[in-house]
C-alpha positions in Angstrom: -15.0 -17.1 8.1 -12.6 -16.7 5.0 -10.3 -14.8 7.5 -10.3 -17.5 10.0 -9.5 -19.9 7.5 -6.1 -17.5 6.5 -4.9 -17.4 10.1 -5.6 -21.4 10.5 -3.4 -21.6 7.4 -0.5 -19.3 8.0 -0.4 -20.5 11.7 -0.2 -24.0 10.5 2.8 -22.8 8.3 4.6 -21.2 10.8 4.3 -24.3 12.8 5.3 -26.8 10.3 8.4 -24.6 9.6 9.2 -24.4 13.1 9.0 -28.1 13.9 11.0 -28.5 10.2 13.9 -25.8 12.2 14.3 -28.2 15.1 15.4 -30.8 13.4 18.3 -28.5 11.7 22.0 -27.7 12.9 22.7 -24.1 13.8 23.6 -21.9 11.4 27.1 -21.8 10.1 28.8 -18.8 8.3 27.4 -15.2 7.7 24.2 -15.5 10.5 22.8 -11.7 9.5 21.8 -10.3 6.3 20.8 -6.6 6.1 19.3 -5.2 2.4 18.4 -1.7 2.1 16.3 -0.3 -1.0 15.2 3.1 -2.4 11.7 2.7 -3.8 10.4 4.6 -7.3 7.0 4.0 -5.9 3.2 4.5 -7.4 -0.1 4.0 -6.4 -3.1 3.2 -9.0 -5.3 5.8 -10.2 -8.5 5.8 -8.4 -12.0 5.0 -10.3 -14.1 7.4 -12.5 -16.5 8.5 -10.5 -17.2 11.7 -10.0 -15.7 14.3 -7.6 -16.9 17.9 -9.0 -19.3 17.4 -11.3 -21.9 19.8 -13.2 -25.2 21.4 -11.4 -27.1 19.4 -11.9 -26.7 17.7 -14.8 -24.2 15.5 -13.0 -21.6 15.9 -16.1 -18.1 15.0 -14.3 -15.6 18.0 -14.3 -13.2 16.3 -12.1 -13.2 12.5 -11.2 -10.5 10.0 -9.4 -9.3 8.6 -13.0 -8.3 12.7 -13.8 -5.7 12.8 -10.7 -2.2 12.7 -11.9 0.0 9.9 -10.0 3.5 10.5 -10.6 6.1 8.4 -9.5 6.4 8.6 -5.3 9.5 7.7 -3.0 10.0 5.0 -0.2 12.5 3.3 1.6 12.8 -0.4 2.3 14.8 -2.7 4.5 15.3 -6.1 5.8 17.4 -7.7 8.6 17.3 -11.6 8.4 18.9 -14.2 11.0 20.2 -17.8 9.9 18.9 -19.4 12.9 19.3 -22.8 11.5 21.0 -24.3 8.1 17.9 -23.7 6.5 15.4 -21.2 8.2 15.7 -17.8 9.0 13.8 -15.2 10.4 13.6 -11.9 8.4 12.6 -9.0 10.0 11.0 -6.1 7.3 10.1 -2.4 7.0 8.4 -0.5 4.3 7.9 3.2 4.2 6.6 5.1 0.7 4.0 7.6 -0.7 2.4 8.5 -3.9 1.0 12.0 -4.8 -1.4 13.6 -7.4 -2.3 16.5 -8.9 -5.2 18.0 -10.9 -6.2 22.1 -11.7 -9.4 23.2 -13.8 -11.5 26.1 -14.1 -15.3 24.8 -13.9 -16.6 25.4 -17.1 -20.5 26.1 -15.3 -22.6 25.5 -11.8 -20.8 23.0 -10.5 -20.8 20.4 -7.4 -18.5 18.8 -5.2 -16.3 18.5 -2.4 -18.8 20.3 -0.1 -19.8 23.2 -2.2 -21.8 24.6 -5.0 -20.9 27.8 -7.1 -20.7 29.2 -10.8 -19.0 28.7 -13.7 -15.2 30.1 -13.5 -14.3 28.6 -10.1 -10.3 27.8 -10.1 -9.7 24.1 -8.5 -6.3 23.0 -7.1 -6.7 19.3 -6.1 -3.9 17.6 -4.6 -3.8 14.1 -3.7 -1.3 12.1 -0.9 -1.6 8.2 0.0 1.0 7.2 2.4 1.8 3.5 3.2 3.9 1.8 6.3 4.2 -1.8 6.6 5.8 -4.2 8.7 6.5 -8.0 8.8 7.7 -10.5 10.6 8.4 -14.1 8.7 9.5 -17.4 9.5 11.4 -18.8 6.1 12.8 -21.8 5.0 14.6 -22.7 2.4 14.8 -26.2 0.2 17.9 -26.5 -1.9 19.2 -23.3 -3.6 16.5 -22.5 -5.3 12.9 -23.0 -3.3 11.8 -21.2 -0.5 8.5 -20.9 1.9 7.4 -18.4 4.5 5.2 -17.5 6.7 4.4 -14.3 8.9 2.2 -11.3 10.2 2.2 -8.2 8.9 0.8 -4.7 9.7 0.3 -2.1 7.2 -1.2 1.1 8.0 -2.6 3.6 4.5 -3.2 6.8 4.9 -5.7 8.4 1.5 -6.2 12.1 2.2 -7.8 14.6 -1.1 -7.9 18.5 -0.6 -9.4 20.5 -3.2 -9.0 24.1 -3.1 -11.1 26.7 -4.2 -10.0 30.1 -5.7 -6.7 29.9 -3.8 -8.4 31.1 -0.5 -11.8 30.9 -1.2 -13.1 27.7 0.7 -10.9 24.1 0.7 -12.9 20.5 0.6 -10.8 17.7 2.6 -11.8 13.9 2.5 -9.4 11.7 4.4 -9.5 7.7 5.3 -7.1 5.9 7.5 -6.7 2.0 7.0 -4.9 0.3 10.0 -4.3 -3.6 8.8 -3.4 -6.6 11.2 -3.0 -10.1 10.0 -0.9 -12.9 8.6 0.6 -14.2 5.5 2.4 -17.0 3.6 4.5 -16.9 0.4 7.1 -18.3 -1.8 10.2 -17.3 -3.8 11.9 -19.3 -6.1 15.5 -18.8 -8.4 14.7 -18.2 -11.8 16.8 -19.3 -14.7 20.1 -20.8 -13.8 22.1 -18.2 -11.3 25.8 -17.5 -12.2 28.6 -16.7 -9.6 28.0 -13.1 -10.2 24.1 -12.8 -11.2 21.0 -14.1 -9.3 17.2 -13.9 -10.4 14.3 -14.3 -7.7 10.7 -14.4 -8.1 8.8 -14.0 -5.1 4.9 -14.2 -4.1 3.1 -13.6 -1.0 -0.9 -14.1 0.4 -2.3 -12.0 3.0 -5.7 -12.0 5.3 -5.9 -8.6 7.7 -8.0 -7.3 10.1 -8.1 -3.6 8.7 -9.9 -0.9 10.7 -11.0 2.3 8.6 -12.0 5.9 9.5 -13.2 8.3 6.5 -14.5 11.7 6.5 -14.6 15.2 5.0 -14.2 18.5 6.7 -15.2 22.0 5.0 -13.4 25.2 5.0 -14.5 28.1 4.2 -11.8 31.1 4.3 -9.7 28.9 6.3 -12.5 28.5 9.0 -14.4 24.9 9.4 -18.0 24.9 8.7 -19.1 21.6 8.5 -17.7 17.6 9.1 -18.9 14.1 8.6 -16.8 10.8 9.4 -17.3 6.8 10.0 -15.8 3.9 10.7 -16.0 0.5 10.3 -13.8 -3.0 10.5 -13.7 -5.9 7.4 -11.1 -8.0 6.5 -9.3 -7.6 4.1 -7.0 -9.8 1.3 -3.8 -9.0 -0.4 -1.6 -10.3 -2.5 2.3 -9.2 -3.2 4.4 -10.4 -6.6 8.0 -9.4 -7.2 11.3 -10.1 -9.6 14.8 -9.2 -7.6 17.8 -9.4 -9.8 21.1 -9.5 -7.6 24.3 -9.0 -8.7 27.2 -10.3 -6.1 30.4 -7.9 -5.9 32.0 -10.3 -2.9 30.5 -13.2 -1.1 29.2 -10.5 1.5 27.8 -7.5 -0.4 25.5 -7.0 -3.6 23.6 -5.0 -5.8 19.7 -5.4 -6.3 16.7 -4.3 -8.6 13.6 -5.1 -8.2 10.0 -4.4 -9.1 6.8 -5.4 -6.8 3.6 -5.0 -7.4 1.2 -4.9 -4.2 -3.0 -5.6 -4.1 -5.4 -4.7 -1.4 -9.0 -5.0 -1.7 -11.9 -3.3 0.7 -9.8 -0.2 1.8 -11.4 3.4 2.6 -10.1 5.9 0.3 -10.6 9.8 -0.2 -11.6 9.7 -3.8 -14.1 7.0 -3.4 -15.4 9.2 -0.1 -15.9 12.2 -2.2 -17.5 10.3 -5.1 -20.5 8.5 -2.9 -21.1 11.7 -0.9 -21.0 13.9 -3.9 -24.8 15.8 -3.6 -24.6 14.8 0.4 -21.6 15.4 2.4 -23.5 14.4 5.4 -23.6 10.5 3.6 -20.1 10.6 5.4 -21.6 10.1 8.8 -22.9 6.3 9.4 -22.0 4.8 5.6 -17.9 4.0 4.7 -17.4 3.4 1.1 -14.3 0.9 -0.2 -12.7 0.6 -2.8 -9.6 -1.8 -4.3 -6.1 0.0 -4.3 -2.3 -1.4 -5.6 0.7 -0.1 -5.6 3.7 -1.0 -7.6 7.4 0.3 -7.7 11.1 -0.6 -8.8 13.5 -0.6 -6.2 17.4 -0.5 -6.2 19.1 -1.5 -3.0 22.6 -3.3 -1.4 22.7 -6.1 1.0 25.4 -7.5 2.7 26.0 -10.1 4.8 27.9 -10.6 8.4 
């Protein structure tokens, strides 16, 4: 229902903004804009439950909050048309990834990511999340200093957790793949009072998606595959999007941007919380698909121009 109510309300938008276009001239002057970014990009650290833990008094040896997230790299661009004196279409990509890290030596019996053993054991764990998006948005501007949109947008995130054990030895994988469909609206307004060289934009955005989601684990042992359990399921799910851009003009048709963003999602599959809820019983994997939230955030430095 709640995701009905989204696409009623970004459709309505979209609408209103075109029917607001057709009453506009053309555009005049520059009609393209294209801004490219590089992305300093992170993910949030996953909960504390439990992903090796102690046999079997369930002490935790290695859980999602002990995962390392460093800072990640991703790309950004977007390629906007002045159809009319005041709305635009804006066309824009999104490509990043986040990584962590953890080694221990398990300090007794342990449990986890498919196996049992003894105290001793040497575990690698290395953690990737991968994120593509793309959006379409309908925008129009009030003044110089107001602005509305709305759009769709597909994202696709990608949570994958391999834990090795004694280099060789055997290798626990838990993977979840989030493919997300729906639309948004959002704002951006000027902050402060913009000089001829310096501009300062706040922008927010609201978002209902379809997501589909697979998760699963697979077991090696000396490189061979002994046992695997996955699900999937579909749930909508909401996200929100807030960012600062400051802009600094070198000509009328080229400038220099930073920027931070900071991106929600709720109800998302994701390896860690996979290898938490199927800690004693891989085999949980097969019929139940645990979510969890996930945000990402990231400063970006970029140039647009316009033509």
């Amino acid at each position: 229902m709640g995701q009905r109510v989204a696409v009623g309300v970004a459709f309505a938008a979209m609408i209103g903004l075109a029917t607001a276009a057709g009453a506009e001239e053309p555009g005049t002057g520059p009609l393209w804009a294209l801004e490219v970014a590089a992305l300093a990009w992170q993910r949030s650290t996953p909960d504390a439950g439990a992903i090796v833990a102690a046999n079997p008094s369930g002490t935790p040896f290695l859980s999602g909050s002990d995962l390392d997230f460093g800072l990640g790299n991703g790309i950004e661009a977007a390629l906007t048309y002045q159809a009319f004196s005041a709305t635009s279409i804006e066309v824009r990509l999104l490509s990043a990834k986040a990584e962590g890290r953890n080694l221990f030596v398990s300090p007794g019996n342990f449990i986890g990511v498919g196996f049992t053993g003894p105290a001793g054991v040497n575990f690698v764990s290395d953690y990737e999340t991968r994120l593509a998006s793309g959006e379409v948005n309908l925008r129009h501007s009030y003044g110089d200093r107001f602005g509305v949109l709305a759009g769709v947008r597909k994202l696709s995130i990608d949570d994958a957790l391999s834990t090795t054990l004694n280099t060789t030895v055997a290798t626990g994988i838990y993977e979840a793949e989030n493919d997300l469909t729906g639309v948004q609206i959002g704002a951006d307004m000027v902050l402060g009072r913009p000089t001829d060289r310096w501009l300062l934009q706040g922008f927010g955005k609201l978002g209902a998606f379809r997501t589909k989601s697979v998760a699963g684990t697979r077991s090696l042992a000396g490189g061979n595959a002994i046992q695997g359990f996955s699900s999937g399921d579909t749930t909508t799910t909401y996200a929100a999007e807030l960012g600062l851009q400051a802009e600094y003009r070198l000509s009328k048709q080229a400038s220099l941007t930073l920027g931070y963003q900071v991106l929600w999602l709720d109800d998302l599959a994701q390896a860690a919380t996979a290898a938490n809820e199927s800690l004693l019983n891989p085999s949980l994997l097969n019929g139940n698909l645990y979510r969890d939230d996930l945000s990402f955030q990231s400063i970006s430095i970029g140039f647009s121009t316009r033509f």
